[in-house]
KEBA-849603 format. One record per atom (N, C-alpha, C): residue in one letter; x, y, z. Coordinates in pm, whole numbers, plus 50000, padded with zeros to 5 digits. Each point is the difference from the previous one (the first is absolute). Layout:
<recs>
aXYZ ...
</recs>
This chain:
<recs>
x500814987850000 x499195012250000 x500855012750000 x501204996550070 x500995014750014 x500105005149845 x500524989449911 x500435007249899 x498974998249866 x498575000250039 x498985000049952 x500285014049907 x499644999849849 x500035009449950 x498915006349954 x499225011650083 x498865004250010 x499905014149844 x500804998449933 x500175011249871 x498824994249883 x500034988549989 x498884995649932 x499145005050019 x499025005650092 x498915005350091 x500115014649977 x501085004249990 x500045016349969 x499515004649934 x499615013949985 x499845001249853 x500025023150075 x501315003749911 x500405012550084 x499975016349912 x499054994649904 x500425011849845 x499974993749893 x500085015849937 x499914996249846 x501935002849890 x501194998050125 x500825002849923 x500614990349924 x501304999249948 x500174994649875 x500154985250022 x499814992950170 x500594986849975 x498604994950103 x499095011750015 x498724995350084 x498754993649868 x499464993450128 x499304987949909 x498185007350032 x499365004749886 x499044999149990 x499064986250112 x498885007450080 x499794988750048 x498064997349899 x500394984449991 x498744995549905 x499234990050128 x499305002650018 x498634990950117 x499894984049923 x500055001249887 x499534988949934 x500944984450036 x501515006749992 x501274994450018 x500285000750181 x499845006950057 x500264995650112 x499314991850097 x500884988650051 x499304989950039 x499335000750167 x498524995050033 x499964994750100 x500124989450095 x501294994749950 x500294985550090 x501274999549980 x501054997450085 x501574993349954 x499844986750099 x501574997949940 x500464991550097 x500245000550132 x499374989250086 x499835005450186 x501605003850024 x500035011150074 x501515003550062 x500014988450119 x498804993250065 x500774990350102 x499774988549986 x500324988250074 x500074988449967 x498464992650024 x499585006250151 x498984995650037 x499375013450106 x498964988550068 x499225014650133 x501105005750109 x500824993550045 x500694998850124 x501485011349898 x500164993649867 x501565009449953 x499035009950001 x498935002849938 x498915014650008 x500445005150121 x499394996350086 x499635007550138 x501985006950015 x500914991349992 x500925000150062 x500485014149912 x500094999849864 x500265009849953 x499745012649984 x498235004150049 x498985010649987 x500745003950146 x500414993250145 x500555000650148 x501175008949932 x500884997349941 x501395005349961 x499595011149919 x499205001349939 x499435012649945 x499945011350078 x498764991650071 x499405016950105 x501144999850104 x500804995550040 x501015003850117 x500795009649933 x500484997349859 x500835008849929 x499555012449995 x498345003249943 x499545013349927 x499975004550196 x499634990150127 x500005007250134 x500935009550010 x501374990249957 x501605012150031 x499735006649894 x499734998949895 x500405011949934 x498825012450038 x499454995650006 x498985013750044 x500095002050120 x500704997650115 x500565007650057 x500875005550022 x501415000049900 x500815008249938 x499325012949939 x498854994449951 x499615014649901 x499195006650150 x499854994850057 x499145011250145 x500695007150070 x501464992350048 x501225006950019 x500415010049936 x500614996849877 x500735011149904 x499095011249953 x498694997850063 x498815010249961 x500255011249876 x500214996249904 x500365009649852 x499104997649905 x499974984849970 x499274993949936 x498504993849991 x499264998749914 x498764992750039 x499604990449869 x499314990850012 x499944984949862 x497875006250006 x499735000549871 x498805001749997 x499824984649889 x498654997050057 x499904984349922 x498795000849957 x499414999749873 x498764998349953 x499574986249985 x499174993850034 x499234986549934 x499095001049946 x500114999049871 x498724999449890 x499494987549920 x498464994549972 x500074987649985 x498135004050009 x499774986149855 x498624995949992 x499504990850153 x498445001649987 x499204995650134 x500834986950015 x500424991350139 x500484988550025 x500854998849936 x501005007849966 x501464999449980 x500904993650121 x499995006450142 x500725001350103 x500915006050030 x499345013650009 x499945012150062 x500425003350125 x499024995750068 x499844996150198 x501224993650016 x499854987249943 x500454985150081 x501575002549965 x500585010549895 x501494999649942 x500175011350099 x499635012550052 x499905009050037 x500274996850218 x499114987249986 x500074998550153 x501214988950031 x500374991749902 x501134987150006 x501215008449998 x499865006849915 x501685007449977 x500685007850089 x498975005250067 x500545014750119 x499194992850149 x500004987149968 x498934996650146 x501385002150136 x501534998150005 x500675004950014 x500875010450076 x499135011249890 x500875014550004 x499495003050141 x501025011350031 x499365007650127 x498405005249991 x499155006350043 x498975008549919 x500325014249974 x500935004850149 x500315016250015 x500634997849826 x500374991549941 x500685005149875 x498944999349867 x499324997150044 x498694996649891 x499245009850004 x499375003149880 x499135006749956 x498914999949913 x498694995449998 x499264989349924 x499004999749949 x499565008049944 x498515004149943 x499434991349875 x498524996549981 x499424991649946 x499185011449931 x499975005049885 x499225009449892 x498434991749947 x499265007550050 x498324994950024 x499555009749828 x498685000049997 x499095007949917 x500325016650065 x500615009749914 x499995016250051 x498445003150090 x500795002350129 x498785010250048 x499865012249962 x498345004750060 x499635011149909 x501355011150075 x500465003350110 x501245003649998 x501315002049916 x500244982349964 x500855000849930 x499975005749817 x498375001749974 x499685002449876 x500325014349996 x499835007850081 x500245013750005 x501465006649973 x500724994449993 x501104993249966 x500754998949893 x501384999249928 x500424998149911 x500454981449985 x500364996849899 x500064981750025 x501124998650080 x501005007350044 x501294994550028 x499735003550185 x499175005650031 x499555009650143 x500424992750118 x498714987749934 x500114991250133 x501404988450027 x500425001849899 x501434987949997 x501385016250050 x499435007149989 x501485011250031 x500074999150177 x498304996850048 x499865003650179 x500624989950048 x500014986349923 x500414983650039 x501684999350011 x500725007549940 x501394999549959 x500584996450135 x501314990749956 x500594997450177 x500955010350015 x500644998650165 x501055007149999 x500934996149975 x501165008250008 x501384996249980 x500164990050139 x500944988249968 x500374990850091 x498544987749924 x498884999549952 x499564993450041 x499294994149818 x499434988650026 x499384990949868 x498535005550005 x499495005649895 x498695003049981 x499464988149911 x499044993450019 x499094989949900 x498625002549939 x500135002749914 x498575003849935 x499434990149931 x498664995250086 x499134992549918 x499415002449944 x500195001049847 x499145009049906 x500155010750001 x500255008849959 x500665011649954 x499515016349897 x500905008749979 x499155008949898 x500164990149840 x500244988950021 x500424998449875 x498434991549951 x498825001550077 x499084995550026 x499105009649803 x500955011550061 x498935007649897 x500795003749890 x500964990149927 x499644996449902 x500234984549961 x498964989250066 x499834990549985 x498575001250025 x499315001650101 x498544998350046 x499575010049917 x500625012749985 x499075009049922 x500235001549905 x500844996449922 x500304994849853 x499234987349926 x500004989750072 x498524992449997 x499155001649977 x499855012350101 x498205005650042 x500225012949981 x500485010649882 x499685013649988 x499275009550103 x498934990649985 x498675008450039 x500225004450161 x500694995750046 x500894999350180 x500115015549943 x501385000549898 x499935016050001 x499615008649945 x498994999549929 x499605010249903 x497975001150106 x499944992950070 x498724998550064 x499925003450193 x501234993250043 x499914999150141 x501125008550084 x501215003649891 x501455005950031 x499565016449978 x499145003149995 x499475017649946 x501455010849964 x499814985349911 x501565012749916 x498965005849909 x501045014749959 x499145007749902 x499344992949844 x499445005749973 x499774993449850 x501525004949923 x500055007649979 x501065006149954 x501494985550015 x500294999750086 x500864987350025 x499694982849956 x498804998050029 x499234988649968 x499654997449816 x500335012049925 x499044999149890 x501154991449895 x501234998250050 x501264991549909 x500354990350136 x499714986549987 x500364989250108 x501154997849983 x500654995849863 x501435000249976 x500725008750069 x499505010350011 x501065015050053 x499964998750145 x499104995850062 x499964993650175 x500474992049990 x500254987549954 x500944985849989 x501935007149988 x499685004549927 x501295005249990 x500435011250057 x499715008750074 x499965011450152 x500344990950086 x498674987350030 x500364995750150 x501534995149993 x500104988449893 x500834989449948 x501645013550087 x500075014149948 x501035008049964 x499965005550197 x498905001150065 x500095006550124 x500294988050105 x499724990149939 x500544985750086 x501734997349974 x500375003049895 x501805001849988 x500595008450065 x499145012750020 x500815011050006 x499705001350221 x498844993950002 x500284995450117 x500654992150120 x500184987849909 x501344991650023 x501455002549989 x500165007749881 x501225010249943 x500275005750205 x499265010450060 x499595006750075 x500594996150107 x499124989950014 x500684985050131 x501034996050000 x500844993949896 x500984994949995 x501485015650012 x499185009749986 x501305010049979 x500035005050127 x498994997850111 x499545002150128 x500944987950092 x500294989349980 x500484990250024 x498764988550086 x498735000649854 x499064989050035 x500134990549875 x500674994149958 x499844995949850 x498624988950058 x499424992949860 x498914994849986 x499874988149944 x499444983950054 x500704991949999 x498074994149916 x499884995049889 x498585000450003 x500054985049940 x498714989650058 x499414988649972 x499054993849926 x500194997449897 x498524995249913 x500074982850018 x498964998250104 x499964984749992 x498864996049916 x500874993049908 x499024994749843 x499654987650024 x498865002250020 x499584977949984 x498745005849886 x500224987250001 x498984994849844 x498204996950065 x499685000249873 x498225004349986 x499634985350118 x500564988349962 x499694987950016 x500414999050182 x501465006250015 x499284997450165 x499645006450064 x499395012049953 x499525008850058 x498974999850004 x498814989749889 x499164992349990 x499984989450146 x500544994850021 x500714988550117 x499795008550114 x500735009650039 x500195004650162 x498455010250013 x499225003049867 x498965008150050 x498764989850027 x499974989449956 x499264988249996 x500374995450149 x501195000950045 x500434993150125 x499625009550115 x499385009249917 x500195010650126 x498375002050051 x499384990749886 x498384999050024 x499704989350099 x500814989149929 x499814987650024 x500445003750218 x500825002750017 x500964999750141 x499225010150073 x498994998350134 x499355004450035 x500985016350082 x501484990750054 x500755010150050 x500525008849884 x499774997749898 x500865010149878 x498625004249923 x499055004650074 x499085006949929 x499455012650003 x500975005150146 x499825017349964 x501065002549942 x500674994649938 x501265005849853 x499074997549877 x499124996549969 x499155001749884 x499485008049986 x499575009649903 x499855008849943 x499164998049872 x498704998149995 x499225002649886 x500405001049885 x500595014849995 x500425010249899 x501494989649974 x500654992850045 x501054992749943 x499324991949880 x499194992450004 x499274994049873 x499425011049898 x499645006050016 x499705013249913 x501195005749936 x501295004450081 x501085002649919 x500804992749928 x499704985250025 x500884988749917 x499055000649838 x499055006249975 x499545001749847 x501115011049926 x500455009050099 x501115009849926 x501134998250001 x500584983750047 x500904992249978 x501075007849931 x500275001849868 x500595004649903 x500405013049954 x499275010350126 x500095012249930 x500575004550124 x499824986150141 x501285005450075 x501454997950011 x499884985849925 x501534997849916 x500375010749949 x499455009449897 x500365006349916 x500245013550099 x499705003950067 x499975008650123 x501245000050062 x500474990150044 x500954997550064 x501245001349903 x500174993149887 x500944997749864 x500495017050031 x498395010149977 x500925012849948 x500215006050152 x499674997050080 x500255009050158 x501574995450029 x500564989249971 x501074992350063 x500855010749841 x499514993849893 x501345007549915 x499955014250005 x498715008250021 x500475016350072 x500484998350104 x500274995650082 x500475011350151 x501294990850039 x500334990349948 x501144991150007 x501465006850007 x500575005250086 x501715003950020 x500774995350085 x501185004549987 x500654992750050 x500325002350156 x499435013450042 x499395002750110 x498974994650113 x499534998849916 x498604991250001 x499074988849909 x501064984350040 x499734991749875 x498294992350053 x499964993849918 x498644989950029 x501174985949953 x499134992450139 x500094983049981 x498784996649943 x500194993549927 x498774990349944 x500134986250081 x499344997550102 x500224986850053 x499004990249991 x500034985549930 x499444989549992 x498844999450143 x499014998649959 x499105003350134 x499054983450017 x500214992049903 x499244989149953 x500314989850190 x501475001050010 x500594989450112 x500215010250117 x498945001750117 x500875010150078 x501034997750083 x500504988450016 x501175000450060 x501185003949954 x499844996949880 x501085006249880 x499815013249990 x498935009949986 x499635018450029 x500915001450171 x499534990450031 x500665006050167 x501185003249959 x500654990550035 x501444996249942 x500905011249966 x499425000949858 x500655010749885 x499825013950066 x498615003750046 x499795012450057 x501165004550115 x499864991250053 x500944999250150 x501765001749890 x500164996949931 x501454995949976 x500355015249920 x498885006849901 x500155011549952 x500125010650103 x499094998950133 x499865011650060 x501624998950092 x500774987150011 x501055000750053 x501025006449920 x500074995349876 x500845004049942 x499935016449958 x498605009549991 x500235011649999 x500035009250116 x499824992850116 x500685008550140 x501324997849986 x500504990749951 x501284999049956 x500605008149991 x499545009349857 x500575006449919 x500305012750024 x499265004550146 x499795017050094 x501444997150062 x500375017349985 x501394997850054 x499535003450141 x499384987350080 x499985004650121 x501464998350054 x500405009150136 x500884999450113 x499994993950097 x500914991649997 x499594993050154 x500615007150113 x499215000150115 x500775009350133 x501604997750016 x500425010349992 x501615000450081 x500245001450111 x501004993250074 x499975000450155 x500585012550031 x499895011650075 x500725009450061 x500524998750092 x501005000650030 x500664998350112 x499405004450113 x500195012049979 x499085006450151 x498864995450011 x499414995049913 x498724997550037 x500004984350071 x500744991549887 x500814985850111 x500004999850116 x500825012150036 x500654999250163 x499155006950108 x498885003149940 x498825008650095 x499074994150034 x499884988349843 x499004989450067 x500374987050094 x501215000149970 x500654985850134 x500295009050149 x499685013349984 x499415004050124 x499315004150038 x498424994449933 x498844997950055 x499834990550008 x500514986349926 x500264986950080 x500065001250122 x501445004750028 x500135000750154 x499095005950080 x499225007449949 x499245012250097 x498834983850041 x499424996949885 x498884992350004 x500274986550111 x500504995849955 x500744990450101 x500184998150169 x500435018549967 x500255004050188 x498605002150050 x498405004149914 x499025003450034 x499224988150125 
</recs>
């Protein structure tokens, strides 16, 4: 798993040696990274202890902050990749918001409003479940979200292309933003296929305990199947840098999503030039005499 090469999964721009990403071609299933349940467990354990230290290096060196998007069709595994991976971490270092339907609050609002209040601090991992990147996938789908319920002007609304391509440009230039701030942006598209997503929403009827995760409106949106593929195809090849790449991760096997998720988010805390504490002398020799103080108490 160490020298797992997670670049396949990338996808960081449009420059001269970056790879267009096509939905059609990227797969939802590989080969299992473990042998069995027990190499699973043992390896997902070595995971979260790792992303533990490293995120508390980044709480320490307080400069830095990892913002993490998870984006993904109904019964992808969302939750379950979201709660395995960081089950772990400290919490003081977590930061964790789950993006619902805009309240009439948040409608009042520009699209980026409510994801700017969520941002973590420096020192710490922000996780966004679901994201601004909501609106242009859900409302690219469904127009009518903004030209009906978003009370943008007519004036703005009357060319959709020209909002697809605004948001597509204020979502770069926002990340651009972050990353020059020292938040770069670490973002997740877990792709599983029509067929088991067919499977886990069926399972989720069938399983009396997995039936407030059903959602009506999940069978209703699996008819627009295709136009959220196509949604995703152009959201991932706009806003894709190298700042801020997207994983495309196999979502079909979740132990294999765990896995990979856990192994990317190690390897780009990695990549922060965090500091690790230096000992000061004086400060050494002040605290081995409050040892002593404590001791004599």
């Amino acid at each position: 798993m160490k020298d797992l090469d997670t670049n396949r999964f990338r996808y960081d721009g449009h420059g001269s040696d970056a790879r267009p990403f096509d939905i059609r071609k990227a797969p939802t299933k590989v080969d299992d990274l473990y042998q069995n349940s027990d190499d699973y467990e043992k390896l997902l354990r070595q995971q979260v202890e790792e992303i533990d230290t490293l995120q508390t290096q980044l709480y320490v060196d307080n400069r830095y902050g990892l913002l993490t998007i998870f984006q993904a069709l109904d019964a992808a595994g969302k939750d379950g990749t979201i709660q395995h991976v960081f089950t772990g971490t400290n919490p003081l270092g977590l930061r964790v918001h789950s993006f619902k339907r805009p309240t009439e609050q948040e409608l009042e609002h520009d699209f980026l409003w409510r994801c700017w209040r969520e941002l973590p601090e420096r020192g710490t991992i922000g996780i966004f479940n679901r994201s601004y990147y909501e609106e242009v996938l859900v409302t690219k789908v469904h127009p009518n979200i903004v030209t009906q319920t978003q009370r943008l002007p007519e004036a703005v609304t009357k060319d959709m292309d020209k909002v697809w391509k605004q948001r597509y440009e204020a979502i770069r230039n926002m990340e651009k933003y972050l990353y020059q701030n020292g938040f770069p942006t670490v973002k997740f598209f877990l792709h599983v296929s029509k067929d088991e997503q067919a499977d886990r929403l069926i399972a989720r009827i069938e399983d009396i305990d997995k039936n407030w995760k059903f959602d009506e409106g999940d069978v209703t949106e699996r008819n627009f199947w295709h136009d959220y593929q196509q949604a995703y195809e152009d959201a991932i090849n706009e806003t894709a840098t190298d700042h801020a790449p997207w994983y495309v991760i196999p979502a079909d096997d979740k132990k294999n999503m765990r896995l990979l998720v856990g192994r990317i988010l190690i390897d780009e805390l990695k990549k922060l030039p965090i500091s690790k504490p230096k000992r000061d002398k004086e400060r050494f020799n002040e605290l081995q005499r409050l040892i002593e103080v404590i001791r004599a108490q």
